[in-house]
N, C-alpha and C positions, 0 to 999 in steps of 0.2 A: 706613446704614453700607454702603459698597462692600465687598464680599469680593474676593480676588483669585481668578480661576477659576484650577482645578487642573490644569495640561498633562497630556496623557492619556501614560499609560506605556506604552511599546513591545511590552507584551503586551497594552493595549487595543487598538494600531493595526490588529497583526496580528489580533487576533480582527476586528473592522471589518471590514477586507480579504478573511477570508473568510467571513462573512457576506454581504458583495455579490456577490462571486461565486458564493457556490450560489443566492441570489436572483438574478442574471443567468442561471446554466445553467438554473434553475427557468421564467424568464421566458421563455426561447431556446425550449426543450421546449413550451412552453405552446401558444407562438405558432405552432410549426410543425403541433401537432396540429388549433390550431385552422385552419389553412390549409389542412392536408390534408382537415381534413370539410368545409371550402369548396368545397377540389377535390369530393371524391367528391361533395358533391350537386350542383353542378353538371356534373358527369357522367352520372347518373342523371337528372336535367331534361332533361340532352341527349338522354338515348338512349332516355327514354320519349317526351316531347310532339316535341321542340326538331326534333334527326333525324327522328323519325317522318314529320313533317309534311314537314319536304324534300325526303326521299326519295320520300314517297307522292309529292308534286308532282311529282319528277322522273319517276316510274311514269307517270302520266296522262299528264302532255306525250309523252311516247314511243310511247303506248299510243293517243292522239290523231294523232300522226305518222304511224301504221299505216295507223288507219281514212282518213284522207285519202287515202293512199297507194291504197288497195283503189279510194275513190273515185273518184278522176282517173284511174284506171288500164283498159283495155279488157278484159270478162270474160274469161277463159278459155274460157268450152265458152257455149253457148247457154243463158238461163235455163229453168228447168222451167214449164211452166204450172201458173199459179194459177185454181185450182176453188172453191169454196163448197164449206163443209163438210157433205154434206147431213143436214138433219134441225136445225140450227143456227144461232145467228144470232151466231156468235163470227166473228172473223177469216177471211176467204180464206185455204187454206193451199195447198200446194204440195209435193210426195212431197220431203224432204228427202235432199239427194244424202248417197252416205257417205262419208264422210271417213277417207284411212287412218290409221292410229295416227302421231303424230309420234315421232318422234327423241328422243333425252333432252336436252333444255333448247333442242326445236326450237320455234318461238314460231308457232302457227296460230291462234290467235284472240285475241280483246277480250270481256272481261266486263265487262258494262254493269246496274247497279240503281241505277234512279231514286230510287227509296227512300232509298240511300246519298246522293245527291246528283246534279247536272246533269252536273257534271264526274267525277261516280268512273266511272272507267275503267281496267282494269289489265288489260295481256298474258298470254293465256294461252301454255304452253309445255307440251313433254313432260317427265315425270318429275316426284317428290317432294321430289327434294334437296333440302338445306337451302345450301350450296354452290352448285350446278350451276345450278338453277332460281330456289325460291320467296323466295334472297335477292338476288338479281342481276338475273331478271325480275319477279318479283309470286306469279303463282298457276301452276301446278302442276296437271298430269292426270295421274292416277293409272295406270300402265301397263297395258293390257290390260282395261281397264272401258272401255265403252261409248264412242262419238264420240258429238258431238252430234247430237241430233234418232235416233238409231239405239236402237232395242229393247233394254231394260237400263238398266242404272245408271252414268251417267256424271259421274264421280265427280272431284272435284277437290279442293286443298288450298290454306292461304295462312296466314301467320300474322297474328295479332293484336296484336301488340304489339312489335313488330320489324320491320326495313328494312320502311317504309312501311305496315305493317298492313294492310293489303289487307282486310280481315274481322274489323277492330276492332269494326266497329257490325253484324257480324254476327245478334245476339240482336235486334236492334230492328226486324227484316222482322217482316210485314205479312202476313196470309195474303191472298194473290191478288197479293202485290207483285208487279212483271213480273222474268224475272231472263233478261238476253239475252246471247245467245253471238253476236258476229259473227264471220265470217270473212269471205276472198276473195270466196265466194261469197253469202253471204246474211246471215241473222238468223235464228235461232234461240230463239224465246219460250219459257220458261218458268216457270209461276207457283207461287211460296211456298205451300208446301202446311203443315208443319210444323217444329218446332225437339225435339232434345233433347239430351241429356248422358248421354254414357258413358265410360268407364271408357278410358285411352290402349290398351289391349287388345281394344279392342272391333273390330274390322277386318271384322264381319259387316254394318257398314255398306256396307262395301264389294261386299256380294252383286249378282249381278242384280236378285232381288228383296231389297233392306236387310234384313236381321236377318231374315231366313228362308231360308233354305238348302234349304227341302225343295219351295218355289216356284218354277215355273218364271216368269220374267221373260216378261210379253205387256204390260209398260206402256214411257213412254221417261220416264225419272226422270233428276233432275240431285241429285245428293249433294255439300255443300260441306262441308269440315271444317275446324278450327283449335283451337285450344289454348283451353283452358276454365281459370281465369282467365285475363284479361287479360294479365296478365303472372306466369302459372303454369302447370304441368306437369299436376296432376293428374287433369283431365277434357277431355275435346275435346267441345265446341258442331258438332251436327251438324245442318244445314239443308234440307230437303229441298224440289225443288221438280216438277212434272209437265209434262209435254210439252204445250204450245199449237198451238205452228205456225211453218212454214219462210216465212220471207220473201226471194223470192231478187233479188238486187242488179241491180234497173234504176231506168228512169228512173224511176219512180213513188216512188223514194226508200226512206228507212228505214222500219218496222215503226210505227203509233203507239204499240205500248209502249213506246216510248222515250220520248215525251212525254207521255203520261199512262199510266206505270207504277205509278205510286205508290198501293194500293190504298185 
């Protein structure tokens, strides 16, 4: 038997009608939130690995520009003579010239660890800034701490996890890794001595002699600092490494720490 179907009453229609519509603004809502946590994490991809990586490349390439630059270029002053170190059988070194304090976000040297890799190479500059400097060049010297190769604590900064990380893989040196300072004038060797973590307050790193105050400084120490985690606030990874030896820029080329640095 066929039944005749029952035409819907115009208070079905209307309930229909809106029913699809809060089902449409339902589905409108839905789809926008899920797009925007599409956005966000693909924003956070970018600005942890995606940027990182671009920006660290564009560090190096510039930071490689330099050392060429220093290279093809005629010394400034006359090189020092290189002596044996007597009683040793490490490196020829050479009385390491001094260097005056730079400028705020004035760019005098290249930081070079084999360890990090062939190509990590990042510009060093005067000052801490996050601005001025360590996001715009790379790494950062801490004002009024030591020059390179000079008695005391020559102290620098760089972040981990931001424009280019510079000292992402900071934790992963080596004790005896090489860790070198080029400038105009030379190379500057020094090897990873130790790592630890302190507290963002801790600025006695920053001593002559690190975390003693009451010592007077007779050693030449390089202190590296950045942000403990990775991508966190609450501890700074702090690197320390000891003075080797000046290698100053002739024809005899680079230092071989640069090619076999990696302890």
């Amino acid at each position: 038997m066929h039944t005749i179907e029952q035409a819907p009453t115009r208070r079905s229609r209307r309930g229909a009608r809106g029913q699809r519509r809060r089902v449409t603004v339902i589905g409108v809502i839905g789809d926008l939130l899920l797009t925007a946590g599409v956005v966000v994490l693909l924003f956070v991809v970018w600005q942890l690995w995606i940027g990182d990586a671009i920006i660290g490349s564009q560090f190096k390439d510039e930071a490689g520009d330099l050392t060429e630059q220093w290279a093809t270029s005629a010394p400034t002053s006359s090189a020092p003579t290189v002596t044996p170190t007597p009683g040793t059988t490490g490196p020829a070194t050479a009385e390491p010239p001094a260097l005056d304090q730079p400028g705020d976000a004035e760019v005098f040297g290249v930081l070079r660890v084999p360890r990090l890799g062939s190509d990590w190479q990042f510009k060093l500059a005067g000052g801490v800034s996050a601005g001025r400097t360590l996001d715009p060049i790379g790494i950062g010297h801490y004002p009024d701490t030591a020059m390179p190769g000079q008695v005391g604590n020559f102290a620098i900064a760089g972040h981990r996890g931001s424009h280019g990380a510079p000292f992402a893989d900071l934790p992963s040196l080596r004790i005896g890794d090489a860790i070198v300072v080029e400038t105009q004038g030379g190379w500057y060797t020094y090897r990873f001595r130790n790592l630890e973590y302190v507290r963002p307050e801790g600025v006695n790193v920053l001593l002559p002699f690190p975390q003693a105050p009451q010592i007077e400084a007779t050693d030449r120490v390089i202190t590296m600092t950045t942000c403990s985690p990775r991508y966190g606030f609450s501890e700074r990874a702090i690197a320390y490494g000891v003075f080797e030896s000046f290698t100053p820029r002739t024809d005899a080329g680079p230092p071989v720490s640069l090619t076999s640095g990696a302890a």
